[in-house]
MARROVEX-878116 format. One line per 8 residues: number of its first residue (from 1); for each residue x, y, z of N, C-alpha, C. Coordinates in nm, 3 decimals. Layout:
// residues N
NUM) X Y Z X Y Z X Y Z  ...
// end
This chain:
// residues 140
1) 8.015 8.882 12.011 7.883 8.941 12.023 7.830 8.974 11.883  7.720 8.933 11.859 7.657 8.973 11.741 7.572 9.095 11.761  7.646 9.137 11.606 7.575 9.293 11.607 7.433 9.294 11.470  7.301 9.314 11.530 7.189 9.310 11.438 7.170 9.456 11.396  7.147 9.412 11.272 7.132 9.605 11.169 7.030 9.585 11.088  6.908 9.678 11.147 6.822 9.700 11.110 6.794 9.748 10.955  6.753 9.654 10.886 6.748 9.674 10.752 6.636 9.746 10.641  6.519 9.725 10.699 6.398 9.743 10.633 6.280 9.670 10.696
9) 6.159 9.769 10.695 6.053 9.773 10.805 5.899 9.822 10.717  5.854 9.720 10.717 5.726 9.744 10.629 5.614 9.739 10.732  5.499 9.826 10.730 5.351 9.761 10.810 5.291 9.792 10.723  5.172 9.684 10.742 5.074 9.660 10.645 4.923 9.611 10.715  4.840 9.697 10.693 4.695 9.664 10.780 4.566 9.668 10.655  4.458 9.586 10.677 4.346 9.582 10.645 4.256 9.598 10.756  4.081 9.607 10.673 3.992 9.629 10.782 3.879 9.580 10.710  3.773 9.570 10.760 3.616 9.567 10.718 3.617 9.697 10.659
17) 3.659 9.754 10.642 3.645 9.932 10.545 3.649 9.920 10.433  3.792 9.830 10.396 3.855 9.815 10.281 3.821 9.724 10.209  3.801 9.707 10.068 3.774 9.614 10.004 3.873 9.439 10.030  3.790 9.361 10.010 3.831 9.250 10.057 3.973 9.241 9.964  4.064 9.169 10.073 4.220 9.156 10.059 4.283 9.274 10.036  4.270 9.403 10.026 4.347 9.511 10.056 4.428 9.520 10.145  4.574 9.536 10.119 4.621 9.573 10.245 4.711 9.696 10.215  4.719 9.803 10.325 4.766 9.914 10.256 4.911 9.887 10.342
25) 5.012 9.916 10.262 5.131 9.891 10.280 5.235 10.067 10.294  5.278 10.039 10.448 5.369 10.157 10.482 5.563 10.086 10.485  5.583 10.139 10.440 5.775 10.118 10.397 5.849 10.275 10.419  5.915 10.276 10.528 5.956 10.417 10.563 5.837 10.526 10.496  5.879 10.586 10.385 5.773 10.710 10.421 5.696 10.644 10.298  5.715 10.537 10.262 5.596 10.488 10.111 5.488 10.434 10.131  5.417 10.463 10.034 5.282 10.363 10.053 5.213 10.295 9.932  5.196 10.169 9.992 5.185 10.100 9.845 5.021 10.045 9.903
33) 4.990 9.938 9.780 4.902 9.866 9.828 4.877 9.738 9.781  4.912 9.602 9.867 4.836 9.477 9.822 4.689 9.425 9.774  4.676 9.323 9.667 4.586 9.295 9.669 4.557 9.138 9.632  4.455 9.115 9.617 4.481 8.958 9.557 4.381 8.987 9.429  4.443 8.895 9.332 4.380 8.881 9.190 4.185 8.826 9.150  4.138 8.885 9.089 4.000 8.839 9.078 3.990 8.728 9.131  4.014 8.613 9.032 4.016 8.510 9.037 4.058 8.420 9.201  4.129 8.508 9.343 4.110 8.482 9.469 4.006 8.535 9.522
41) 3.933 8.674 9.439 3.837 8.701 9.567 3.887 8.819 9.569  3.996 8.831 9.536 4.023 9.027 9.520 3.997 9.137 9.438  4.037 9.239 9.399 4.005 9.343 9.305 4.115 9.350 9.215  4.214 9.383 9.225 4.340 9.389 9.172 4.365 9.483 9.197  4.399 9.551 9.272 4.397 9.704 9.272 4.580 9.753 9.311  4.668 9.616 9.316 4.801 9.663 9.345 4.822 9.533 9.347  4.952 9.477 9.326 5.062 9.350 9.286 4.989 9.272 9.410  5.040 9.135 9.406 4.990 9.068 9.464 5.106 9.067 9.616
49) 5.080 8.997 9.694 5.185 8.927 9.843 5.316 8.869 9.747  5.326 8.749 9.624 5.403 8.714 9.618 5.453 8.804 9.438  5.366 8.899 9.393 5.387 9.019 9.336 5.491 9.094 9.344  5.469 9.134 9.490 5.576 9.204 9.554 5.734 9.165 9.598  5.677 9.038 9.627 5.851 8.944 9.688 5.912 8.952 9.539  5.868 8.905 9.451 5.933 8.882 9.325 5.980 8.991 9.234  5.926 9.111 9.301 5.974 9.238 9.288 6.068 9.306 9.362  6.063 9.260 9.479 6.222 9.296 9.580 6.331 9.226 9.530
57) 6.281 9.082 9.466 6.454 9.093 9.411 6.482 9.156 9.280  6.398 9.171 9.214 6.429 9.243 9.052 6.490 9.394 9.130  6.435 9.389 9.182 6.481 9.546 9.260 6.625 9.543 9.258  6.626 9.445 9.398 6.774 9.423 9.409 6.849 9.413 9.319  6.815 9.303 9.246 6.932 9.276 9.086 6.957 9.373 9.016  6.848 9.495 9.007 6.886 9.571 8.896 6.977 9.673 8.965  6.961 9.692 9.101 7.022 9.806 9.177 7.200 9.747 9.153  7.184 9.636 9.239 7.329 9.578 9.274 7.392 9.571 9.123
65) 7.359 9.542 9.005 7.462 9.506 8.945 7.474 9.678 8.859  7.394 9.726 8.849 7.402 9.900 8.832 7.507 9.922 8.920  7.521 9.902 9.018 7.607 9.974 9.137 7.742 9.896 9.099  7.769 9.797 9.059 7.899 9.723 9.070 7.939 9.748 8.858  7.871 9.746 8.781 7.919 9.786 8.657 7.957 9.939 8.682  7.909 10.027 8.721 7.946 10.216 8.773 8.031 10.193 8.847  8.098 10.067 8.951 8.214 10.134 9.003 8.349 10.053 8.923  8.290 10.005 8.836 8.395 9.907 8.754 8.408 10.033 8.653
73) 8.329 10.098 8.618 8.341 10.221 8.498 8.267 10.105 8.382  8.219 9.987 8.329 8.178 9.957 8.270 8.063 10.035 8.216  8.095 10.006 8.037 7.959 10.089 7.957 7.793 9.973 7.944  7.767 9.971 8.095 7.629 9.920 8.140 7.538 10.030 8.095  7.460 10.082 7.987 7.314 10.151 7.985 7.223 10.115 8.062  7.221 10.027 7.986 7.078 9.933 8.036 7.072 9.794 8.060  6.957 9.772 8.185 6.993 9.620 8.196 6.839 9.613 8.242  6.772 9.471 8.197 6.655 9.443 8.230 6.667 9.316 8.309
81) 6.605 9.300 8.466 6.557 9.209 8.521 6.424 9.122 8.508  6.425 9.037 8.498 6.279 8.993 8.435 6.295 8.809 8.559  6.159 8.845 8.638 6.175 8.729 8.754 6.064 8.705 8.749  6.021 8.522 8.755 5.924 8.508 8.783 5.897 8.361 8.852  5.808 8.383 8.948 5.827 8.267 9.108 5.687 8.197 9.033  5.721 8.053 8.992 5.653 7.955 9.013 5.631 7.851 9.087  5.526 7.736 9.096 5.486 7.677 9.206 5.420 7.560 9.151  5.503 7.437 9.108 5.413 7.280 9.059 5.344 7.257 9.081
89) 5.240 7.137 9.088 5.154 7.097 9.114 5.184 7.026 9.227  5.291 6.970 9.248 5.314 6.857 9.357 5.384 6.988 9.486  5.369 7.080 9.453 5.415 7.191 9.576 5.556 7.251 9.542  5.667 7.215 9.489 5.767 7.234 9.473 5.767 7.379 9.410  5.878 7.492 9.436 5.862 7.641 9.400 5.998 7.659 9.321  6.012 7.712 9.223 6.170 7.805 9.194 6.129 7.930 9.159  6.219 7.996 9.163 6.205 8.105 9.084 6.298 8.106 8.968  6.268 8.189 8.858 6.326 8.200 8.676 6.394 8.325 8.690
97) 6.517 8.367 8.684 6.560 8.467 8.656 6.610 8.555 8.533  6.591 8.582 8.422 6.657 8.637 8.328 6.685 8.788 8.314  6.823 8.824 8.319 6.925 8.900 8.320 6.874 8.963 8.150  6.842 9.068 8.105 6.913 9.121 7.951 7.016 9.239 7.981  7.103 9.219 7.885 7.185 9.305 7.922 7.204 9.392 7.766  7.289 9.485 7.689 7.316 9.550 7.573 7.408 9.390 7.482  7.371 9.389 7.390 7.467 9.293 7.271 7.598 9.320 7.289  7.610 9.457 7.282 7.809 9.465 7.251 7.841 9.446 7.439
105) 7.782 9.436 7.515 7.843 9.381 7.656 7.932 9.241 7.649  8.096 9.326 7.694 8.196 9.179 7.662 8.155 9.083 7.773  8.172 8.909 7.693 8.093 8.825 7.795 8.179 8.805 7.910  8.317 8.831 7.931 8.361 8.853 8.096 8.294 8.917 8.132  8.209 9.030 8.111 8.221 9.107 8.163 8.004 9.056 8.222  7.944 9.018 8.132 7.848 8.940 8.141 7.884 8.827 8.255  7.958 8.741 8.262 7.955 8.644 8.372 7.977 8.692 8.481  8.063 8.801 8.489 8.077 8.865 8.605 7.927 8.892 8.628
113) 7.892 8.947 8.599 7.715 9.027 8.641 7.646 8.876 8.700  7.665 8.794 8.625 7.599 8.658 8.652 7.657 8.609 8.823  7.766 8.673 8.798 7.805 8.577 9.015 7.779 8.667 9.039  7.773 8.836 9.010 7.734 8.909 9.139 7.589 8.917 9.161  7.457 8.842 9.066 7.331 8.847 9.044 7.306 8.757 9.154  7.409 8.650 9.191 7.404 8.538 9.232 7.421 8.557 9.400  7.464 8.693 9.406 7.538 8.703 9.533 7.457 8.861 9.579  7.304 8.880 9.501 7.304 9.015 9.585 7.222 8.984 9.708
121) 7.193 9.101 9.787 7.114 9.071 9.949 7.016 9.010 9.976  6.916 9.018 9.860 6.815 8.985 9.827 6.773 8.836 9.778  6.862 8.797 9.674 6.892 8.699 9.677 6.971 8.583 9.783  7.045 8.588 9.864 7.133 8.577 9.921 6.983 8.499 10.079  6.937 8.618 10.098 6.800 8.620 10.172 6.684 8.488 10.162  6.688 8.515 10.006 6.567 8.371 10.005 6.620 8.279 10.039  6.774 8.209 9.933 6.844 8.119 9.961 6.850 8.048 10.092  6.896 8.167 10.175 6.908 8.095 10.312 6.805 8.089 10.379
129) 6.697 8.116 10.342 6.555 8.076 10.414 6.531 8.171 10.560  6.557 8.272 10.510 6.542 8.415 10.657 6.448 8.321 10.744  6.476 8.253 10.872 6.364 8.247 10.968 6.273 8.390 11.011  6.155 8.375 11.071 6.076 8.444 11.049 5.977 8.421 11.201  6.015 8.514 11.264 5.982 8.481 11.427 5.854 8.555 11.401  5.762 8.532 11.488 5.555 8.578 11.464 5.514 8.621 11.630  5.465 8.695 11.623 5.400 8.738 11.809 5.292 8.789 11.778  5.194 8.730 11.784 5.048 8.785 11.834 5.035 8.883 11.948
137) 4.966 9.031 11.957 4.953 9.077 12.019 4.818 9.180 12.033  4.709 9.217 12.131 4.622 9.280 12.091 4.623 9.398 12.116  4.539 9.506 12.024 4.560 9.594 11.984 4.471 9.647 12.122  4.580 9.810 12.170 4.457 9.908 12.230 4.568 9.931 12.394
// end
């Protein structure tokens, strides 16, 4: 029997109220807000739809490998995630990941960070292409 564990739960609504492409975004008790860039027709007034995705994994990366250098006792200060999701002309997408880490970080200790970057939830997520089930339903 498979057991499903509820992970994370975002809603997000617009209206004729709100400036065009706003969407105000609820995440347990947070609130953010989407927007789309001038240049679509939006304001800018908060990261974009794919703004944000490309920010859940920097999230992730910086969390997970923070969490796995602290239980190694490794002298990790600081570490910068830096991601960014492009898209060809002929349709094709990757995303760029670059890792900085401190100079005197020994490079075992660097490759290690590199498979566990490789292996956090987030990542792990796109890879396998989360299906993504949709239900229309009306409101009231």
């Amino acid at each position: 029997m498979t057991v499903t564990h509820h992970l994370a739960r975002a809603v997000g609504s617009t209206s004729s109220s709100t400036p065009a492409y706003v969407v105000e975004i609820r995440v347990g008790r947070h609130e953010l807000v989407s927007d789309e860039l001038p240049s679509e027709g939006g304001g800018d007034t908060g990261p974009t739809p794919f703004g944000l995705f490309i920010s859940s994994l920097v999230a992730c990366t910086a969390t997970t490998l923070r969490m796995y250098a602290e239980r190694k006792g490794w002298a990790l200060e600081a570490l910068e995630v830096d991601a960014k999701y492009d898209k060809s002309d002929d349709g094709s997408t990757k995303i760029e990941r670059t890792i900085t880490v401190p100079a005197e970080l020994p490079s075992d200790q660097r490759e290690r960070l590199a498979e566990i970057a490789d292996r956090t939830p987030v990542t792990l997520a796109v890879r396998a292409g989360t299906p993504i089930n949709t239900t229309i339903r009306s409101a009231g």
